[in-house]
C-alpha positions as CSV (number, residue, x, y, z in Angstrom):
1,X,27.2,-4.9,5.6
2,X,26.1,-5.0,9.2
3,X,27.0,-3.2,12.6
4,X,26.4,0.6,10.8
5,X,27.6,3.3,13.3
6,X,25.7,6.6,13.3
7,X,28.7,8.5,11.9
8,X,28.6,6.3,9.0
9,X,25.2,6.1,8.2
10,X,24.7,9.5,9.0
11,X,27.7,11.4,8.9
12,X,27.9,14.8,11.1
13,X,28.3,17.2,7.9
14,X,25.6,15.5,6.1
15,X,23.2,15.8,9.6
16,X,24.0,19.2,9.5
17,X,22.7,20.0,5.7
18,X,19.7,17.7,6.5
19,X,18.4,19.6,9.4
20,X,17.5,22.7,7.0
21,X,15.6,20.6,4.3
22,X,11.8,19.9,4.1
23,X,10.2,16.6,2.4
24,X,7.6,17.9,0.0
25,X,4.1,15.9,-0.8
26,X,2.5,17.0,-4.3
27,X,-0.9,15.7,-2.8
28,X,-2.6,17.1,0.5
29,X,-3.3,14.9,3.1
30,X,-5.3,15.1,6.5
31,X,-2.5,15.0,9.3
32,X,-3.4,13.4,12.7
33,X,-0.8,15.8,14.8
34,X,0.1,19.2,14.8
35,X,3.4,19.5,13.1
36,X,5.7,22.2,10.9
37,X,3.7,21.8,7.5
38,X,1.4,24.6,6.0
39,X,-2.0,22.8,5.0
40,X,-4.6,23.9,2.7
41,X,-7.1,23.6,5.7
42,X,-8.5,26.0,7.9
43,X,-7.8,25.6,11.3
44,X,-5.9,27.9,14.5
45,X,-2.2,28.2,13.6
46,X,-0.2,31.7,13.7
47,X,-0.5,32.0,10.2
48,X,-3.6,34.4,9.1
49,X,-4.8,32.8,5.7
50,X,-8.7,34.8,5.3
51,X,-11.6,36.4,6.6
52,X,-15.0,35.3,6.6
53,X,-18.4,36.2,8.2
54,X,-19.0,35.7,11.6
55,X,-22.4,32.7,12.7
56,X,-23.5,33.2,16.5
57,X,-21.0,30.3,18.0
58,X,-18.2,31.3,16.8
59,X,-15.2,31.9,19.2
60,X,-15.2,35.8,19.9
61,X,-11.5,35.2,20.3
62,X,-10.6,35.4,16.7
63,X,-13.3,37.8,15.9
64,X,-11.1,41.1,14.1
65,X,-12.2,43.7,16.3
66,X,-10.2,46.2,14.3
67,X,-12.6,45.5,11.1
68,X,-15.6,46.0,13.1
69,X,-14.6,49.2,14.6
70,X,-14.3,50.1,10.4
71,X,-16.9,48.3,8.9
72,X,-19.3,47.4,12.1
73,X,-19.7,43.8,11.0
74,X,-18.3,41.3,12.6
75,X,-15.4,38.9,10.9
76,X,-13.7,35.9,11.8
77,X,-10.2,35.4,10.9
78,X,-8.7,31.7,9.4
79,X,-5.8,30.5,9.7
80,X,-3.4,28.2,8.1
81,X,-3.8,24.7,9.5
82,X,-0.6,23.3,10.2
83,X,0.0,19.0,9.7
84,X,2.1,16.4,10.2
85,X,3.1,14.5,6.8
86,X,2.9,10.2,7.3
87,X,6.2,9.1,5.0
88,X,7.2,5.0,4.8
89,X,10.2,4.1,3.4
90,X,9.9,0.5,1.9
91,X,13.7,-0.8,1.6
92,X,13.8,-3.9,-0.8
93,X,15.8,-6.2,1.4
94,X,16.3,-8.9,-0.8
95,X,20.1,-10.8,-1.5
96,X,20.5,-8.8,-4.8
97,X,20.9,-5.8,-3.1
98,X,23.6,-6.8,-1.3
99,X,25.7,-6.3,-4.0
100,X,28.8,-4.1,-4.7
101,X,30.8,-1.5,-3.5
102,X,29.1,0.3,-1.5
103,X,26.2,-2.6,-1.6
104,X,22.8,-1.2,-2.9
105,X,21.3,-2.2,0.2
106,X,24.0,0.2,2.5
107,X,23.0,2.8,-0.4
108,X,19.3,2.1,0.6
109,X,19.5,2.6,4.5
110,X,21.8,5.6,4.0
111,X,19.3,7.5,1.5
112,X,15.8,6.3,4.0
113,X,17.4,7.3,7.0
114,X,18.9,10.9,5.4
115,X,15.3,11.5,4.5
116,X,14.0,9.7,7.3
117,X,15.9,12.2,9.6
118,X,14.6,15.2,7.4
119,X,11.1,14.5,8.3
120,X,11.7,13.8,11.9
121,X,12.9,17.4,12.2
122,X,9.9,18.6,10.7
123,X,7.8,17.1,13.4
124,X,6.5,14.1,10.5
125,X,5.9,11.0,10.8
126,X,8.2,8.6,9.8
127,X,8.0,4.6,9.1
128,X,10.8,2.3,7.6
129,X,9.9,-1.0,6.7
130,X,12.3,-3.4,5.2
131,X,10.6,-5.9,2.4
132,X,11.0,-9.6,3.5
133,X,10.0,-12.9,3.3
134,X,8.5,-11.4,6.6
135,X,8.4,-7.4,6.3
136,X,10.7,-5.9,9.6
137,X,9.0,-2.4,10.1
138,X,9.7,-0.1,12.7
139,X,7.7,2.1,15.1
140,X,6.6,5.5,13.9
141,X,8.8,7.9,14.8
142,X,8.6,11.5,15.4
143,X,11.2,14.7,16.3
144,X,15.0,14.7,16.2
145,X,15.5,12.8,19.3
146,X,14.4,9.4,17.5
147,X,17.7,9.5,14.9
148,X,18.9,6.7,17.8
149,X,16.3,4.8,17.5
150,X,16.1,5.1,14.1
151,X,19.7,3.9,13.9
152,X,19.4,0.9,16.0
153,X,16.7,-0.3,13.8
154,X,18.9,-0.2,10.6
155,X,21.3,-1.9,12.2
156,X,19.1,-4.5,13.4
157,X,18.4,-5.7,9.2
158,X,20.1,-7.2,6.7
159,X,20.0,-8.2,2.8
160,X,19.3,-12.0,3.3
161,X,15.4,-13.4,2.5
162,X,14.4,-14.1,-0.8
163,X,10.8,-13.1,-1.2
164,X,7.9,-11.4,-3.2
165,X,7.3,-7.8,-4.0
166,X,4.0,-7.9,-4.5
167,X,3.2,-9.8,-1.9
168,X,5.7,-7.4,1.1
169,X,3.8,-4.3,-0.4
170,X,0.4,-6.2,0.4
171,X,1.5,-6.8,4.1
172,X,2.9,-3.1,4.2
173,X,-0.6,-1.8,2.9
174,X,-2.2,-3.9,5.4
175,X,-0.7,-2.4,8.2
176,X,-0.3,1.0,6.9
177,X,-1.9,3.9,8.5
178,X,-2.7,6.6,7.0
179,X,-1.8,8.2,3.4
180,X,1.4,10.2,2.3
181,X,4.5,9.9,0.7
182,X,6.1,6.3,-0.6
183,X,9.1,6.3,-1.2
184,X,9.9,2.3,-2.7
185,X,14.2,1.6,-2.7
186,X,14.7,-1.2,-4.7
187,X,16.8,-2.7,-7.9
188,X,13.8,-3.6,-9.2
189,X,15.7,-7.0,-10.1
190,X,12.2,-8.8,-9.5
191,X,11.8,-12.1,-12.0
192,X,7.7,-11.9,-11.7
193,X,7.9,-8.0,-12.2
194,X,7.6,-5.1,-9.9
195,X,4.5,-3.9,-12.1
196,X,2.1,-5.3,-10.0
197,X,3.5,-4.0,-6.5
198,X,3.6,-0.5,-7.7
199,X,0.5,-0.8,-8.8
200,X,-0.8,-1.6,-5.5
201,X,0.9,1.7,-4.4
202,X,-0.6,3.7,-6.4
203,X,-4.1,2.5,-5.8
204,X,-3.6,3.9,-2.5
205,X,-3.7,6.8,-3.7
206,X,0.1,7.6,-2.3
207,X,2.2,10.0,-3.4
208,X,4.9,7.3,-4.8
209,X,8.6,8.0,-5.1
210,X,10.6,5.0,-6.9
211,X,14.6,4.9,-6.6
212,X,16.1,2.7,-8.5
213,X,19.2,1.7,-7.0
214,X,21.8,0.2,-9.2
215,X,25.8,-0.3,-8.6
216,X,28.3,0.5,-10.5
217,X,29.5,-3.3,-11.4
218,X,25.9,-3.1,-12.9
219,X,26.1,-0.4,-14.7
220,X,29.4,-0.8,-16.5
221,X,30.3,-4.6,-16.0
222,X,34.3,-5.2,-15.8
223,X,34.1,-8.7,-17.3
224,X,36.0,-10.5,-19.3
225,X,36.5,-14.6,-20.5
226,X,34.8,-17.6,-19.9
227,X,32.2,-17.0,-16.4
228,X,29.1,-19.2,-14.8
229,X,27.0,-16.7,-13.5
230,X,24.6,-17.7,-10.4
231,X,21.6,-15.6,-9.3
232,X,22.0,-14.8,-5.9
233,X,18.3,-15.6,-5.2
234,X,17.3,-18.6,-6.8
235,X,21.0,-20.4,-7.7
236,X,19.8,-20.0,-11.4
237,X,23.1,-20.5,-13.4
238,X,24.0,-19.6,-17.0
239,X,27.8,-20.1,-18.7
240,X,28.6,-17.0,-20.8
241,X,32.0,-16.0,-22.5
242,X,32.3,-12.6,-21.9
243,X,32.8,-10.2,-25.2
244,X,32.8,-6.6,-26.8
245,X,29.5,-7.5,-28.2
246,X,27.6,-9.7,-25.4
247,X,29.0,-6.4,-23.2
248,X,27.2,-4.0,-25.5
249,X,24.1,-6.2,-25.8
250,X,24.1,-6.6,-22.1
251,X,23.9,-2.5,-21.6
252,X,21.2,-2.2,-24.4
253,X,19.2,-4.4,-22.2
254,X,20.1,-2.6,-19.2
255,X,18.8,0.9,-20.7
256,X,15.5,-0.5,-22.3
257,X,15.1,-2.1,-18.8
258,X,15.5,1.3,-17.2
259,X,13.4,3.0,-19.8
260,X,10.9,0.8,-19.2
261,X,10.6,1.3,-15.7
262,X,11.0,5.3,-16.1
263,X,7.9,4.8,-18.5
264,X,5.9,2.9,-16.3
265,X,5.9,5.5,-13.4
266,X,5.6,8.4,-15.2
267,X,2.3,7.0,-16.8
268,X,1.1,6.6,-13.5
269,X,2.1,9.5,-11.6
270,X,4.7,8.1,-9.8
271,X,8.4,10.2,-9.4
272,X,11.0,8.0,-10.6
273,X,14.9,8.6,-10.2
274,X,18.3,6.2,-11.3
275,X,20.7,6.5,-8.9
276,X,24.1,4.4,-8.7
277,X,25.0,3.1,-4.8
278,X,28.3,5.0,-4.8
279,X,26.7,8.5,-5.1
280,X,26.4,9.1,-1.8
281,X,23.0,10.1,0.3
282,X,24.3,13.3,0.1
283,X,24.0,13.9,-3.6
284,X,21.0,11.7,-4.3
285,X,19.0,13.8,-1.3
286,X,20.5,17.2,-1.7
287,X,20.6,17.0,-5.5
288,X,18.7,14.6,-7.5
289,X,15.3,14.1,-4.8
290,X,15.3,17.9,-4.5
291,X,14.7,18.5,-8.2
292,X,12.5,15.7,-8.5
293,X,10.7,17.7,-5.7
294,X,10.8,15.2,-2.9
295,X,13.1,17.2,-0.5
296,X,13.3,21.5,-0.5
């Protein structure tokens, strides 16, 4: 699915409810700009945060005058520091998530982008990078007026090279500047694994968010009689005859597949959330991120 106008994207409702959410980090990280985010640092915002002593040097100009007319000692007051957040979005852009209705991979550009725009309002900054053959990552972008750009980017990509996870996430960390939040879209549908690239994420010491993107032709199959399937990615084929009992044994695989991937993050501190490409970005970001904490 190519040519994606704003409005679809991004329609004007959803923009709307985006504009008054926040993405949340459970982990502090050192900013490089000045943006709309309360850190745990000291520094010279409007937001008064403590007292301490005042050292000769000190600026007089935050000295509490009104204490020392009290007390006659001299205090400084602290502030809240205030940060920009760094947030990448890694979109798997491999052929298998160019599949169904809505494809994963729309599903994926929608949900970055909502997300994406969330943080550009909050003065963050914001990455996209699209897992290749050859990663395609944008520039870092920062405030509201960068939804164009932002746009223009996603349609610029599509779901076409056939490539290695672990070895796009090494290029992304490569070039990666700064830590923050991760948030990896993917099916996961990786023949080598996809333990080893989130592995790599986490040794980063990134505050990784994994949604696994499935559609509903995955999730609930409508087949039936004699099929050759072919793998989208490798032209690996395999005749099946299609029953009540290769169906059922198909979604016990499924769910053992998805349990094992649920596992594998939680062990490692990583958010992980199941999501079917028909949802919509509006209920995966409004609903399902915000109570895993990603979005408030």
């Amino acid at each position: 699915m190519t040519g994606i106008a704003t409005d679809d994207l991004l329609p004007p409702q959803l923009l709307a409810r985006l504009e008054r959410m926040e993405l949340v980090s459970r982990k502090v990280f050192r900013g490089r700009l000045k943006g709309e985010r309360r850190s745990r640092r000291k520094g010279q915002s409007v937001e008064f945060a403590d007292f301490r002593n005042y050292v000769p040097g000190d600026d007089l100009r935050f000295v509490d005058w009104n204490l020392y007319a009290r007390l006659d000692k001299l205090f400084l007051k602290l502030f809240l520091e205030e940060e920009d957040l760094h947030v990448f979005f890694l979109v798997d852009a491999s052929p298998s998530m160019d599949f169904g209705d809505p494809t994963k991979f729309f599903a994926a550009k929608q949900i970055a982008a909502a997300l994406g725009f969330v943080g550009m309002c909050r003065g963050d900054r914001i990455r996209f990078e699209f897992l290749g053959a050859e990663n395609k990552s944008s520039p870092v972008m920062r405030g509201r007026s960068q939804l164009w750009r932002m746009t223009e980017f996603m349609n610029s990509v599509e779901a076409d090279e056939v490539f290695d996870l672990t070895s796009a996430v090494k290029r992304f960390l490569l070039r990666a500047s700064g830590r923050g939040i991760v948030v990896l879209l993917s099916d996961l549908m990786e023949k080598s694994g996809y333990e080893s690239a989130l592995r790599l994420l986490v040794g980063q010491q990134m505050d990784v968010f994994v949604l696994h993107l499935l559609s509903p032709e995955e999730m609930d199959p409508a087949l039936t009689g004699d099929l050759k399937l072919v793998d989208c990615e490798d032209a690996d084929e395999a005749e099946v005859s299609i029953s009540g009992a290769l169906l059922k044994r198909y979604k016990a695989t499924l769910a053992s597949f998805v349990d094992q991937a649920r596992r594998f993050c939680s062990q490692r501190d990583m958010t992980y959330l199941l999501a079917r490409s028909d949802q919509g970005a509006d209920v995966i970001v409004g609903q399902y991120l915000r109570e895993r904490g990603l979005v408030r």
